[in-house]
mmCIF file as Biopython writes it, N, C-alpha, C and O atoms, coordinates in Angstrom:
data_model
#
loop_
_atom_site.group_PDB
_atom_site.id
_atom_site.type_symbol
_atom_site.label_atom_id
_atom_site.label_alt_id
_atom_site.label_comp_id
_atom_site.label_asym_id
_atom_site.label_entity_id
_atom_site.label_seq_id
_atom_site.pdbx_PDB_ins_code
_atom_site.Cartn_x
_atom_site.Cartn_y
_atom_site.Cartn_z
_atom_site.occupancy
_atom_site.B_iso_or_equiv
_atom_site.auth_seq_id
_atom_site.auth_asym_id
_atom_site.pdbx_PDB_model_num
ATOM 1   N N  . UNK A ? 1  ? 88.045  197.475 -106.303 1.0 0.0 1  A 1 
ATOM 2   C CA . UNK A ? 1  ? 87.695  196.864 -105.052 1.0 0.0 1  A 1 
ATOM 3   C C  . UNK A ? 1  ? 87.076  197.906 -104.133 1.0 0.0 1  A 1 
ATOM 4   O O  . UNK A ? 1  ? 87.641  198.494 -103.211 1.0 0.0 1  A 1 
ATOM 5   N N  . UNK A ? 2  ? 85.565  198.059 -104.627 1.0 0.0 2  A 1 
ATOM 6   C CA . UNK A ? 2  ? 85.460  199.394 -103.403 1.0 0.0 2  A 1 
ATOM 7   C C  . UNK A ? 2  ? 85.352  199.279 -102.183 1.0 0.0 2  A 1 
ATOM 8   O O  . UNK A ? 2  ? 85.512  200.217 -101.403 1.0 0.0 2  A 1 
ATOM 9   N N  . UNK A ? 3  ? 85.023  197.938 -101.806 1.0 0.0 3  A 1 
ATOM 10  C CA . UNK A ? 3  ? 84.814  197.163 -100.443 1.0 0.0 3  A 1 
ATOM 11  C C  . UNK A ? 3  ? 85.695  196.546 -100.154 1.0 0.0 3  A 1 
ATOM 12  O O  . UNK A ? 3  ? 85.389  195.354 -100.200 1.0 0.0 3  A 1 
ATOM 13  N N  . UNK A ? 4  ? 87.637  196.855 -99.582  1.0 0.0 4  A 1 
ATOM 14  C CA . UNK A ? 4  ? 88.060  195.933 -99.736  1.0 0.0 4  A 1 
ATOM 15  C C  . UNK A ? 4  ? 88.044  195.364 -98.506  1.0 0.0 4  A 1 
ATOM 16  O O  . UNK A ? 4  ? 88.114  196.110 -97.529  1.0 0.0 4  A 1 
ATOM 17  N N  . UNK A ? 5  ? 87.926  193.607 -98.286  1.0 0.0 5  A 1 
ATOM 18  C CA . UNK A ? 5  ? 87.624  193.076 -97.134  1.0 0.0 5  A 1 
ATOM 19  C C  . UNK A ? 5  ? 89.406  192.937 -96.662  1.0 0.0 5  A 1 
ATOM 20  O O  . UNK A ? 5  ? 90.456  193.168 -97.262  1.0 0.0 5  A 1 
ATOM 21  N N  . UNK A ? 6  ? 89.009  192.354 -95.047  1.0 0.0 6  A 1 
ATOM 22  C CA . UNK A ? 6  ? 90.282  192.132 -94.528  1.0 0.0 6  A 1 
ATOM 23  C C  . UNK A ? 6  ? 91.491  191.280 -95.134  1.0 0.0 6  A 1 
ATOM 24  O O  . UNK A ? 6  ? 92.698  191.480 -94.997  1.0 0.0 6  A 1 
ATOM 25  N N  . UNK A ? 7  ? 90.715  190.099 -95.962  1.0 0.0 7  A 1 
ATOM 26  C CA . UNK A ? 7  ? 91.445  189.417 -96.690  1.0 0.0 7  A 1 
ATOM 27  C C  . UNK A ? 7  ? 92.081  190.209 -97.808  1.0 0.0 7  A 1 
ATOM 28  O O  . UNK A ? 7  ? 93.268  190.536 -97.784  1.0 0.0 7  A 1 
ATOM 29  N N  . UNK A ? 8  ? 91.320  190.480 -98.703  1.0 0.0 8  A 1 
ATOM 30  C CA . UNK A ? 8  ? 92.090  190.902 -100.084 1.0 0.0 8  A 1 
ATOM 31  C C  . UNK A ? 8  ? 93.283  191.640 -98.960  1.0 0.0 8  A 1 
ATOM 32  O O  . UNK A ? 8  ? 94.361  191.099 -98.715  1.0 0.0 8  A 1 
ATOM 33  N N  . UNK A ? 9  ? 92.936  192.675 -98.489  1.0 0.0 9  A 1 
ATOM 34  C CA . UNK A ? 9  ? 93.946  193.546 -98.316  1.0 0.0 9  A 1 
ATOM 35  C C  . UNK A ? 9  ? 95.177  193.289 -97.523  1.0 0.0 9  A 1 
ATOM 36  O O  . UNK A ? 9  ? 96.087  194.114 -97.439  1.0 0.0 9  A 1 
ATOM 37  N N  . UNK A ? 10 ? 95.189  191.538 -96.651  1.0 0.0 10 A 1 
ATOM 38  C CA . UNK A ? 10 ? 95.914  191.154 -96.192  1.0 0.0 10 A 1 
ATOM 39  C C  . UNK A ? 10 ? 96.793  190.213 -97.307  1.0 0.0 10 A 1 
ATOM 40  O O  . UNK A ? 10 ? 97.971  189.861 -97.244  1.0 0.0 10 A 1 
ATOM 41  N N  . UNK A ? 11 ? 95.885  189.970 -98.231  1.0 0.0 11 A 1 
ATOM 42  C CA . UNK A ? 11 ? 96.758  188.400 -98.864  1.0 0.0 11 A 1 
ATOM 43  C C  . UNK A ? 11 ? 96.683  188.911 -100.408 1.0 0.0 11 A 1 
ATOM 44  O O  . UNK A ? 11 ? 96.595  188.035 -101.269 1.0 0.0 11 A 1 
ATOM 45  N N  . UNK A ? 12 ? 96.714  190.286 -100.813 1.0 0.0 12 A 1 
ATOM 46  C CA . UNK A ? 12 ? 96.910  191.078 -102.190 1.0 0.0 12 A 1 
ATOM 47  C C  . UNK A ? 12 ? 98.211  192.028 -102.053 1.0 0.0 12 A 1 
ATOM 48  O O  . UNK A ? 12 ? 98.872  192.469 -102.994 1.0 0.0 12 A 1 
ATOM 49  N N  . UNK A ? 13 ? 98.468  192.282 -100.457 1.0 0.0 13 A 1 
ATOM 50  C CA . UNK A ? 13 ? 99.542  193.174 -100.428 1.0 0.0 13 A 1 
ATOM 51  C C  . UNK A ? 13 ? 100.409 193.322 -101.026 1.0 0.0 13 A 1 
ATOM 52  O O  . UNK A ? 13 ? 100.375 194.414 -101.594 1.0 0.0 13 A 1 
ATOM 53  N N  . UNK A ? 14 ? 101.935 192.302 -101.391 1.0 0.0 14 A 1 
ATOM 54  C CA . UNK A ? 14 ? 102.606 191.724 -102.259 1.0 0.0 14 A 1 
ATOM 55  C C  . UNK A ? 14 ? 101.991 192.289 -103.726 1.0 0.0 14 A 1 
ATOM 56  O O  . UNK A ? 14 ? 102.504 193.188 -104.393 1.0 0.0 14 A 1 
ATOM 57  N N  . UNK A ? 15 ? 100.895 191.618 -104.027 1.0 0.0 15 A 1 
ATOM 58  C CA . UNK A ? 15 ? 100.540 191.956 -105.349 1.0 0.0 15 A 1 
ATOM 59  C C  . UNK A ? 15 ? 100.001 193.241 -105.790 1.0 0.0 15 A 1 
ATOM 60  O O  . UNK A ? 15 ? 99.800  193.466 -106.983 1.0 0.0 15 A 1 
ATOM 61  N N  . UNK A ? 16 ? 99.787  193.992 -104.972 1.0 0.0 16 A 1 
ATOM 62  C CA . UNK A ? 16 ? 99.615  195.370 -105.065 1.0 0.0 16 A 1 
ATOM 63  C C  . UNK A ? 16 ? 100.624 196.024 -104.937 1.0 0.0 16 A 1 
ATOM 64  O O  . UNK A ? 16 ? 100.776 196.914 -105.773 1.0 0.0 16 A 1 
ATOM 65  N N  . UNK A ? 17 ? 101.505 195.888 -104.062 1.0 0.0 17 A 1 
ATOM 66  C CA . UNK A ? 17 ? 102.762 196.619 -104.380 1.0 0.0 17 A 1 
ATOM 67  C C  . UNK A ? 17 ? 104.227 196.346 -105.416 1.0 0.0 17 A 1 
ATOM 68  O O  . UNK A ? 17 ? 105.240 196.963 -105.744 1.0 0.0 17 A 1 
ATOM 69  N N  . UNK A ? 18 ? 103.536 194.918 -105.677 1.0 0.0 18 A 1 
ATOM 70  C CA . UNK A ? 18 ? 104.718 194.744 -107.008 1.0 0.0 18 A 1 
ATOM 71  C C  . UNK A ? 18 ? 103.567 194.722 -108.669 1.0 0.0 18 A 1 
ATOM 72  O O  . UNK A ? 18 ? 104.041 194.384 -109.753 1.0 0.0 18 A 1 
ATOM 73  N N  . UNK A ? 19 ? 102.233 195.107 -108.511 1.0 0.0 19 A 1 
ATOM 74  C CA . UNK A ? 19 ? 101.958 195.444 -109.966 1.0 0.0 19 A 1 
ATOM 75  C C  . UNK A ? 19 ? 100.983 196.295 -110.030 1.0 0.0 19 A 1 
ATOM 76  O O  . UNK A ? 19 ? 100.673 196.717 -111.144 1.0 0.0 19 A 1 
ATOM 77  N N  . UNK A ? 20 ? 100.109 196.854 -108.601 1.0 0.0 20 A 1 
ATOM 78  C CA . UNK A ? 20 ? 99.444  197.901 -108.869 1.0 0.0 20 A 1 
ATOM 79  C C  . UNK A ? 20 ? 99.579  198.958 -107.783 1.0 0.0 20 A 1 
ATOM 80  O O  . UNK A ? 20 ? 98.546  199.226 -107.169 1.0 0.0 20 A 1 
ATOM 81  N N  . UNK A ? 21 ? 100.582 199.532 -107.487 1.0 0.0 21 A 1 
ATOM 82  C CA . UNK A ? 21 ? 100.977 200.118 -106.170 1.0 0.0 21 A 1 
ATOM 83  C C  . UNK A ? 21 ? 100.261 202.077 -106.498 1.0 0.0 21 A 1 
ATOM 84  O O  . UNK A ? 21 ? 99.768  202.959 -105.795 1.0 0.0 21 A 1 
ATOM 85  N N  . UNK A ? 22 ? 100.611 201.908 -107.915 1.0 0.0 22 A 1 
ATOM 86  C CA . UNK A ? 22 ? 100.438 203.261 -108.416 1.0 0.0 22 A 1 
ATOM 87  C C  . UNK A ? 22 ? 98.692  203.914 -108.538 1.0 0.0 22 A 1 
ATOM 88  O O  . UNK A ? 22 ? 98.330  205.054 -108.827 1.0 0.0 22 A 1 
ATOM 89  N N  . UNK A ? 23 ? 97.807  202.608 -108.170 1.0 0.0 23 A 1 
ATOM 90  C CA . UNK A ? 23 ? 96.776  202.863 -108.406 1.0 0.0 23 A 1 
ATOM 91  C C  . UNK A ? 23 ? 95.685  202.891 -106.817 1.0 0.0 23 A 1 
ATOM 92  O O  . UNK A ? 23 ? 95.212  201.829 -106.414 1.0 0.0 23 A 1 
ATOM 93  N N  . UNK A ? 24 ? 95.501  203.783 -106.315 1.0 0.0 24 A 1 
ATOM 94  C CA . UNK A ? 24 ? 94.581  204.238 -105.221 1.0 0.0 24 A 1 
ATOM 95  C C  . UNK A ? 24 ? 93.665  203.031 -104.912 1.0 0.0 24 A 1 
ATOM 96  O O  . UNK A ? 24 ? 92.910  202.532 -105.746 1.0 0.0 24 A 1 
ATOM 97  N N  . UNK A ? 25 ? 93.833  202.524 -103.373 1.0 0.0 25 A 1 
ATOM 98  C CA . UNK A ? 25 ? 92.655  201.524 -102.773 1.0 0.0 25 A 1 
ATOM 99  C C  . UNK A ? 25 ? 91.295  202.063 -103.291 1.0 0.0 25 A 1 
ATOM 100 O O  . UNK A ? 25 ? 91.149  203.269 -103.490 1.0 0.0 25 A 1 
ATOM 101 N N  . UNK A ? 26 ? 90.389  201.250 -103.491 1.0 0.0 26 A 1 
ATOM 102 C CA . UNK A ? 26 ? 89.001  201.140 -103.877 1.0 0.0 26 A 1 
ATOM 103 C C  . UNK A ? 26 ? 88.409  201.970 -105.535 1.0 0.0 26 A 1 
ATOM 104 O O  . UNK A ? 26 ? 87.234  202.086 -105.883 1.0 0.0 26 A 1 
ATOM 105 N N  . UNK A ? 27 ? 89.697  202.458 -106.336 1.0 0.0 27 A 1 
ATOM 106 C CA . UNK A ? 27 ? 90.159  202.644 -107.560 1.0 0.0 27 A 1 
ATOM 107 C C  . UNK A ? 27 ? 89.493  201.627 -108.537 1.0 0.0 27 A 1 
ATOM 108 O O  . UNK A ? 27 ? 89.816  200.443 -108.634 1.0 0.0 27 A 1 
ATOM 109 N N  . UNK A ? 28 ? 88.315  202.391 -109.390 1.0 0.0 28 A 1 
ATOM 110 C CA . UNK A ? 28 ? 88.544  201.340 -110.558 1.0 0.0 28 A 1 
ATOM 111 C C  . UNK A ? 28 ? 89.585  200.881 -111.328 1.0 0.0 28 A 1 
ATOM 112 O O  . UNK A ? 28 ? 89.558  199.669 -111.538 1.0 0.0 28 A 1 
ATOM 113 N N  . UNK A ? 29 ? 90.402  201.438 -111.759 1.0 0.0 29 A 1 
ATOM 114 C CA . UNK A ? 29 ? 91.714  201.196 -112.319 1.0 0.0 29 A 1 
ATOM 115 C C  . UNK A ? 29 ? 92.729  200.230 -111.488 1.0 0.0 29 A 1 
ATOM 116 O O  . UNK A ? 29 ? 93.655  199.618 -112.020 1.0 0.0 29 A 1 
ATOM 117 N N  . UNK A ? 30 ? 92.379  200.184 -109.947 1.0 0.0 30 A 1 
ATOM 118 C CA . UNK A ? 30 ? 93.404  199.208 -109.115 1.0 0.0 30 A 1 
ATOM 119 C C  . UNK A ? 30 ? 92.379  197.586 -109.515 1.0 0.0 30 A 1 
ATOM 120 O O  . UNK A ? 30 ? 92.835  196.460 -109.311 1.0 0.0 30 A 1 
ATOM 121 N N  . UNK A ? 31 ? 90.974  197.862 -110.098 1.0 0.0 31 A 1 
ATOM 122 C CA . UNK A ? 31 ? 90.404  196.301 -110.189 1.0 0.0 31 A 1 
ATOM 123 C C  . UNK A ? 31 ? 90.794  196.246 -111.545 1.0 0.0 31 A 1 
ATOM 124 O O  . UNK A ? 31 ? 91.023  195.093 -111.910 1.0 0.0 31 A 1 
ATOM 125 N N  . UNK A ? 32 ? 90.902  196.867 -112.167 1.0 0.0 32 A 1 
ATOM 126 C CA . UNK A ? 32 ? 91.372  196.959 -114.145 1.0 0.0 32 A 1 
ATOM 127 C C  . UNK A ? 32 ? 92.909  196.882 -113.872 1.0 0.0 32 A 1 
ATOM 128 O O  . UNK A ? 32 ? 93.609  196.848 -114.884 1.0 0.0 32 A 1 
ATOM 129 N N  . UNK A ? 33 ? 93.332  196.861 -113.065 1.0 0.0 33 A 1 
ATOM 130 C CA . UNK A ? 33 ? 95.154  196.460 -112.880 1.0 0.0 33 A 1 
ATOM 131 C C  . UNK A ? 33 ? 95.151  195.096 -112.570 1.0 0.0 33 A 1 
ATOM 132 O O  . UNK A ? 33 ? 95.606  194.240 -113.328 1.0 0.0 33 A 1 
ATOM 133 N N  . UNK A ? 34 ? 94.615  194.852 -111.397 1.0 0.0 34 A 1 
ATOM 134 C CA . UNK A ? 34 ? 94.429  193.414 -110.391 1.0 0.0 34 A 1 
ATOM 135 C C  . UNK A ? 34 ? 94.335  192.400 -111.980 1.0 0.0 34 A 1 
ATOM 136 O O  . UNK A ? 34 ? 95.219  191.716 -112.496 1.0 0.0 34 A 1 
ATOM 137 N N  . UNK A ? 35 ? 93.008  192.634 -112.406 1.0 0.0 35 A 1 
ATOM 138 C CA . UNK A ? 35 ? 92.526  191.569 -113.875 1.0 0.0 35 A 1 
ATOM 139 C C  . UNK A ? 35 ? 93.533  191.489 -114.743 1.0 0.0 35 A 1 
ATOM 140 O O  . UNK A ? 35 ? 93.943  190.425 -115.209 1.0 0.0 35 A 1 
ATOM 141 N N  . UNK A ? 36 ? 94.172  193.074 -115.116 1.0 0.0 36 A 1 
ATOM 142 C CA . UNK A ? 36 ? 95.235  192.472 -116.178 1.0 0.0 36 A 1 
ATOM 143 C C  . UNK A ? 36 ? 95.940  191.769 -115.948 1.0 0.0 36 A 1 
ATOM 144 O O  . UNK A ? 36 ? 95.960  190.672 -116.508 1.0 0.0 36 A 1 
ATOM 145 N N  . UNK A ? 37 ? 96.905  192.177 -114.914 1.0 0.0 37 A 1 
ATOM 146 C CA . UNK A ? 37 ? 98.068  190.995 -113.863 1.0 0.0 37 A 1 
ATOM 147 C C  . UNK A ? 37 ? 97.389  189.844 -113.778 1.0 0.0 37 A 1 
ATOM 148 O O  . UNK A ? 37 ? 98.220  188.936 -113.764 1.0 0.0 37 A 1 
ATOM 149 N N  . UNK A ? 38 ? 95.841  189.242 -113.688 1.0 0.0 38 A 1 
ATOM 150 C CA . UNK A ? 38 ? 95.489  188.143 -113.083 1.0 0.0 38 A 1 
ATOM 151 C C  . UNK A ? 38 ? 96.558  187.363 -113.431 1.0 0.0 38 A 1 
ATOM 152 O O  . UNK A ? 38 ? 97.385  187.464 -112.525 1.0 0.0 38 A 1 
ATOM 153 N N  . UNK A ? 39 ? 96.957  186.626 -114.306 1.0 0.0 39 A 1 
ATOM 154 C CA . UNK A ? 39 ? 97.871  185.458 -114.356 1.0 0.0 39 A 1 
ATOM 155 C C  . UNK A ? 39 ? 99.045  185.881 -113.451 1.0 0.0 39 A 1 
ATOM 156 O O  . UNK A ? 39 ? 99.332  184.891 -112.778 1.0 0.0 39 A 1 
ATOM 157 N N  . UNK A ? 40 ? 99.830  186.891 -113.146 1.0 0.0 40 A 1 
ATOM 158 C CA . UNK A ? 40 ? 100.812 186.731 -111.894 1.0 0.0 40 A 1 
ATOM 159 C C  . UNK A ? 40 ? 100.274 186.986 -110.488 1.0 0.0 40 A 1 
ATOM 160 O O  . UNK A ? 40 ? 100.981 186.721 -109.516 1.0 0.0 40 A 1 
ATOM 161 N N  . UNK A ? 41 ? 99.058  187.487 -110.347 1.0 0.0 41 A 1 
ATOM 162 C CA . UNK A ? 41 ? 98.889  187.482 -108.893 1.0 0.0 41 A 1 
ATOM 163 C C  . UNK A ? 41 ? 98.669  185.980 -107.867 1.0 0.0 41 A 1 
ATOM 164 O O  . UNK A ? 41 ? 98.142  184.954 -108.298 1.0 0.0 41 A 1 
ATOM 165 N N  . UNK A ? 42 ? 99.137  186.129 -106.630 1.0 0.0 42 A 1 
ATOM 166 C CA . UNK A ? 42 ? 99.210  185.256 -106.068 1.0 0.0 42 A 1 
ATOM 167 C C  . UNK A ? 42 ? 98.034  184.719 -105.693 1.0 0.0 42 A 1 
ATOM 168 O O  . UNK A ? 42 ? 97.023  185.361 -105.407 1.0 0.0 42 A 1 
ATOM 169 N N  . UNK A ? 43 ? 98.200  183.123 -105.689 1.0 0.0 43 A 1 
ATOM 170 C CA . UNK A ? 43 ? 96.950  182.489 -105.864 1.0 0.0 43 A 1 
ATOM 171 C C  . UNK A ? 43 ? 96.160  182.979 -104.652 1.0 0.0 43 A 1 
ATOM 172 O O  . UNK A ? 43 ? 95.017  183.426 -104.745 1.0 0.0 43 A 1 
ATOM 173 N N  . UNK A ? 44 ? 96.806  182.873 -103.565 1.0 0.0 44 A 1 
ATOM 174 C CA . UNK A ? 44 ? 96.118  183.699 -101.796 1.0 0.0 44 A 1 
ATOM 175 C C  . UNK A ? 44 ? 95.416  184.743 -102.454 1.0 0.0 44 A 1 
ATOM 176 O O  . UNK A ? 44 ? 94.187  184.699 -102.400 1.0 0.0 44 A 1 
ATOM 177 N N  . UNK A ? 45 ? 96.070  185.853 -103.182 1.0 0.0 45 A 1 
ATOM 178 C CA . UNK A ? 45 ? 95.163  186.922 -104.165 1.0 0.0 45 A 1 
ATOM 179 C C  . UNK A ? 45 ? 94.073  186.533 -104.574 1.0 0.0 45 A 1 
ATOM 180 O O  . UNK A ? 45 ? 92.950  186.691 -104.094 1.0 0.0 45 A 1 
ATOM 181 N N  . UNK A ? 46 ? 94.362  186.088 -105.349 1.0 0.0 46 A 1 
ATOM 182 C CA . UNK A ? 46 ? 93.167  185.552 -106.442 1.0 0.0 46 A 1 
ATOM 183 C C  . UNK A ? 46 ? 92.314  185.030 -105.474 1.0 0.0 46 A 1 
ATOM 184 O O  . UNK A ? 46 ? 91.233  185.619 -105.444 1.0 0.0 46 A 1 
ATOM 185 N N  . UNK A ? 47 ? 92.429  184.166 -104.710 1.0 0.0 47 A 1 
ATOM 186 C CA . UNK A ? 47 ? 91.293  183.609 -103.343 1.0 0.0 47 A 1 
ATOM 187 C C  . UNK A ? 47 ? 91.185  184.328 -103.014 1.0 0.0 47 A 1 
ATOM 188 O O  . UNK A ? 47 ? 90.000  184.210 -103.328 1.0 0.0 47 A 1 
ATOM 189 N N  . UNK A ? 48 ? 91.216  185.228 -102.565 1.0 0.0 48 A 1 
ATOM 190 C CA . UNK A ? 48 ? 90.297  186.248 -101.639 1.0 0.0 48 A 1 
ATOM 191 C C  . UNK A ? 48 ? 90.053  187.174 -102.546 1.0 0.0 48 A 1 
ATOM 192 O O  . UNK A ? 48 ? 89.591  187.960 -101.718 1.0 0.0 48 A 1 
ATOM 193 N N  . UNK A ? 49 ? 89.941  187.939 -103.850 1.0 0.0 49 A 1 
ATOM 194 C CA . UNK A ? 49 ? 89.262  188.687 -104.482 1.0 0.0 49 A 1 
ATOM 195 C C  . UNK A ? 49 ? 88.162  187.644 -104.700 1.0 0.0 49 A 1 
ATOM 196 O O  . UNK A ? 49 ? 87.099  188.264 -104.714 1.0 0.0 49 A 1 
ATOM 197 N N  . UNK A ? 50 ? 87.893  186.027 -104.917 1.0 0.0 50 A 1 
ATOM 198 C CA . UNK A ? 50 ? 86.882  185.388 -105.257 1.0 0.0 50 A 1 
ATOM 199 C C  . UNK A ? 50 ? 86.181  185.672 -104.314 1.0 0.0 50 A 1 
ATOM 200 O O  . UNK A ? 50 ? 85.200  186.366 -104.579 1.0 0.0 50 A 1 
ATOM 201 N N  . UNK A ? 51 ? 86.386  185.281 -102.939 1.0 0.0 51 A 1 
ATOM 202 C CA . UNK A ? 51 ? 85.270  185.155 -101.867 1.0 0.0 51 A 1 
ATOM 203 C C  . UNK A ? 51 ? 85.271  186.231 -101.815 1.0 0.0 51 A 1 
ATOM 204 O O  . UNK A ? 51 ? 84.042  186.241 -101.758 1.0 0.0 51 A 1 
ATOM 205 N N  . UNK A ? 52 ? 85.595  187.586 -101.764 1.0 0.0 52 A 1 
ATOM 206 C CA . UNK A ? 52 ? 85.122  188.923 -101.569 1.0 0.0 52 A 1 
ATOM 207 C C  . UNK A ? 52 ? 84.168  189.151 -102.724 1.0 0.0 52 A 1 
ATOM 208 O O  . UNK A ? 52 ? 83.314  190.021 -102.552 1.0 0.0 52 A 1 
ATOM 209 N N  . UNK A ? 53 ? 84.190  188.391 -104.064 1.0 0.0 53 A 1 
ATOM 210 C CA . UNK A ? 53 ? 83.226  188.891 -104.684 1.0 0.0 53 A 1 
ATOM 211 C C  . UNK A ? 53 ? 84.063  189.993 -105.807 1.0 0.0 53 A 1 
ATOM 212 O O  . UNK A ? 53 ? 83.503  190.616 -106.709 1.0 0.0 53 A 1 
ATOM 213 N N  . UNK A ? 54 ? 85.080  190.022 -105.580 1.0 0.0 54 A 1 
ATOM 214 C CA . UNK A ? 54 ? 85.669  191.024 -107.001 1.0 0.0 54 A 1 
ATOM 215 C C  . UNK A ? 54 ? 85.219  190.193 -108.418 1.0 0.0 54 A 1 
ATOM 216 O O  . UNK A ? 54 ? 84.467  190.325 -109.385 1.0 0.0 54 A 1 
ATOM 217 N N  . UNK A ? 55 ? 85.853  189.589 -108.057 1.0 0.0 55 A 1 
ATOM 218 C CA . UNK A ? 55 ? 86.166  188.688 -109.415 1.0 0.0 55 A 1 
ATOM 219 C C  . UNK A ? 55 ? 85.740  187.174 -109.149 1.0 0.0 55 A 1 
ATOM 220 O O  . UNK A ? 55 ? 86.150  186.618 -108.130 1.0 0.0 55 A 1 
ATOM 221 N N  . UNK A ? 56 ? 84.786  186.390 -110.205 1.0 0.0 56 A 1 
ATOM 222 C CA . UNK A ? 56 ? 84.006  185.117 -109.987 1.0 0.0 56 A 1 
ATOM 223 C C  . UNK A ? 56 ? 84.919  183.917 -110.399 1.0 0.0 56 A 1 
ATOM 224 O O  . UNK A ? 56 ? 85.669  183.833 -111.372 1.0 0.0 56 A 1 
ATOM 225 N N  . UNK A ? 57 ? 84.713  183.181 -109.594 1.0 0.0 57 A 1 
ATOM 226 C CA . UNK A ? 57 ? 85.747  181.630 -109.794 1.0 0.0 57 A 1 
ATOM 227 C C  . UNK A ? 57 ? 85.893  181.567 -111.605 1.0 0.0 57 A 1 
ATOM 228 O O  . UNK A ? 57 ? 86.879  181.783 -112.309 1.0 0.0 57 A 1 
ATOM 229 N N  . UNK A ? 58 ? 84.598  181.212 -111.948 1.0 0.0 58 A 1 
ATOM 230 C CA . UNK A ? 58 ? 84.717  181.106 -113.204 1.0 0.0 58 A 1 
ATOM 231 C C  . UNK A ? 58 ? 85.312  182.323 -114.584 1.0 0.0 58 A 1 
ATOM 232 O O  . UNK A ? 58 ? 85.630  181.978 -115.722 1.0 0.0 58 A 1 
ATOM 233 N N  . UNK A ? 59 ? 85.316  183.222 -114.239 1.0 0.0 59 A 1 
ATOM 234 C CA . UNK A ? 59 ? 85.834  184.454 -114.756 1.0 0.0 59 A 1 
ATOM 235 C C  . UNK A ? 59 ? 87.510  183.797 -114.471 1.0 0.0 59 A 1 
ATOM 236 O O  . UNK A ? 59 ? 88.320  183.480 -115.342 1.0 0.0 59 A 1 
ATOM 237 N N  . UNK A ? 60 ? 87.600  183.762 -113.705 1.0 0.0 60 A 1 
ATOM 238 C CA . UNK A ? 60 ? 89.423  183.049 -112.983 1.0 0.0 60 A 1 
ATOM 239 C C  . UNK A ? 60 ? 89.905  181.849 -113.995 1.0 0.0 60 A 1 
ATOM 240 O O  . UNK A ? 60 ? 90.883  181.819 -114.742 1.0 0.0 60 A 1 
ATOM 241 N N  . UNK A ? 61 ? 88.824  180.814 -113.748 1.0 0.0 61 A 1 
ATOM 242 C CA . UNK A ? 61 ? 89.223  180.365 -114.681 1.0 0.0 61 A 1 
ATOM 243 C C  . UNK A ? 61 ? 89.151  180.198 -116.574 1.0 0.0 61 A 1 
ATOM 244 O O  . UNK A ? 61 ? 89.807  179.532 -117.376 1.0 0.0 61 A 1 
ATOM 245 N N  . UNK A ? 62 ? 88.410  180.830 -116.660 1.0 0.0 62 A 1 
ATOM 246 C CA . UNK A ? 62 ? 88.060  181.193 -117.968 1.0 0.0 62 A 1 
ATOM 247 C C  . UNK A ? 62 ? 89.106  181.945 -118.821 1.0 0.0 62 A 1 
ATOM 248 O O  . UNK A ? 62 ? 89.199  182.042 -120.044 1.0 0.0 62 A 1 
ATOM 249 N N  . UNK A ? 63 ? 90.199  182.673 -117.386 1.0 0.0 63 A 1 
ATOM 250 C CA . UNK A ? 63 ? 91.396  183.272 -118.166 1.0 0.0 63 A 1 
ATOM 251 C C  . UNK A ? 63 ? 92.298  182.828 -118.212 1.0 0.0 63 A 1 
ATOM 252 O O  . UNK A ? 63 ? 93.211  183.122 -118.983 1.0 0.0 63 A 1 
ATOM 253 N N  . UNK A ? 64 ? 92.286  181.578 -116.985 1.0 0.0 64 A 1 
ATOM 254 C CA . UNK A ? 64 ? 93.531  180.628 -116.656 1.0 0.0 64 A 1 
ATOM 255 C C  . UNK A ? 64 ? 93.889  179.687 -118.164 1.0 0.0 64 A 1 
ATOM 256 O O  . UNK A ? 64 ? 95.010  179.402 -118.586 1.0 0.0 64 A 1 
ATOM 257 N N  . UNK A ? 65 ? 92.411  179.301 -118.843 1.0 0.0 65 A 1 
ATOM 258 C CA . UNK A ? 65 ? 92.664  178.232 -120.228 1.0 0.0 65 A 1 
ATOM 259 C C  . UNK A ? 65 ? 93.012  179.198 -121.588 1.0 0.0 65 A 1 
ATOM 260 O O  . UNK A ? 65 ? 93.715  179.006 -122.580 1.0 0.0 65 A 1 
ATOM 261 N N  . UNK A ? 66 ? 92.316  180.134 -121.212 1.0 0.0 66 A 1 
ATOM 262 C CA . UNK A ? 66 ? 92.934  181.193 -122.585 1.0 0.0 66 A 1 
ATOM 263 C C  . UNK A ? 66 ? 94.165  181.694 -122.130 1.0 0.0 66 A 1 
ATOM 264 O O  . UNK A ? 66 ? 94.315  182.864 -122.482 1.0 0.0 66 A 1 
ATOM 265 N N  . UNK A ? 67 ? 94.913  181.332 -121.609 1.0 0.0 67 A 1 
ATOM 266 C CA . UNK A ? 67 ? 96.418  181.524 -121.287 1.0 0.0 67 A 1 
ATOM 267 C C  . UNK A ? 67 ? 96.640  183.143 -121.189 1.0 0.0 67 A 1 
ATOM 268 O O  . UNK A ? 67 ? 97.533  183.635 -121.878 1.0 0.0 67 A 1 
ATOM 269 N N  . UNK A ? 68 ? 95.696  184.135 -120.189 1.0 0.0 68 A 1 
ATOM 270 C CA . UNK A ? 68 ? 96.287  185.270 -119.612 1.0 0.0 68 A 1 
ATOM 271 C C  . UNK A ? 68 ? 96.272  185.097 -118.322 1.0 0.0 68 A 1 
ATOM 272 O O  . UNK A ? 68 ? 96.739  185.961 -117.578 1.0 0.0 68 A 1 
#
């Protein structure tokens, strides 16, 4: 997330500190953490990495039917 907007960083908090806390803001490895977790991060998460542009609706769901 090298741009992270007000959202992600308001409504990822939670999910950054319970699955990628260890990995530095604007970190490739904190967006290669965020994706692996995708299936537990909170949906507020997941919405606002979409509209910020991290990660594309369809990418979201494309992992939601292959069950990660």
């Amino acid at each position: 997330m090298p741009d992270t907007t007000q959202a992600v960083s308001q409504d990822c908090r939670w999910d950054y500190h319970n699955f990628c806390g260890e990995y530095g803001i604007g970190s490739p490895l904190l967006t290669y953490c965020f994706r692996n977790n995708g299936a537990k991060l909170s949906k507020a998460c997941v919405n606002a990495l979409i509209a910020a542009g991290d990660v594309s609706k369809s990418y979201v769901q494309a992992r939601r039917k292959a069950g990660h």
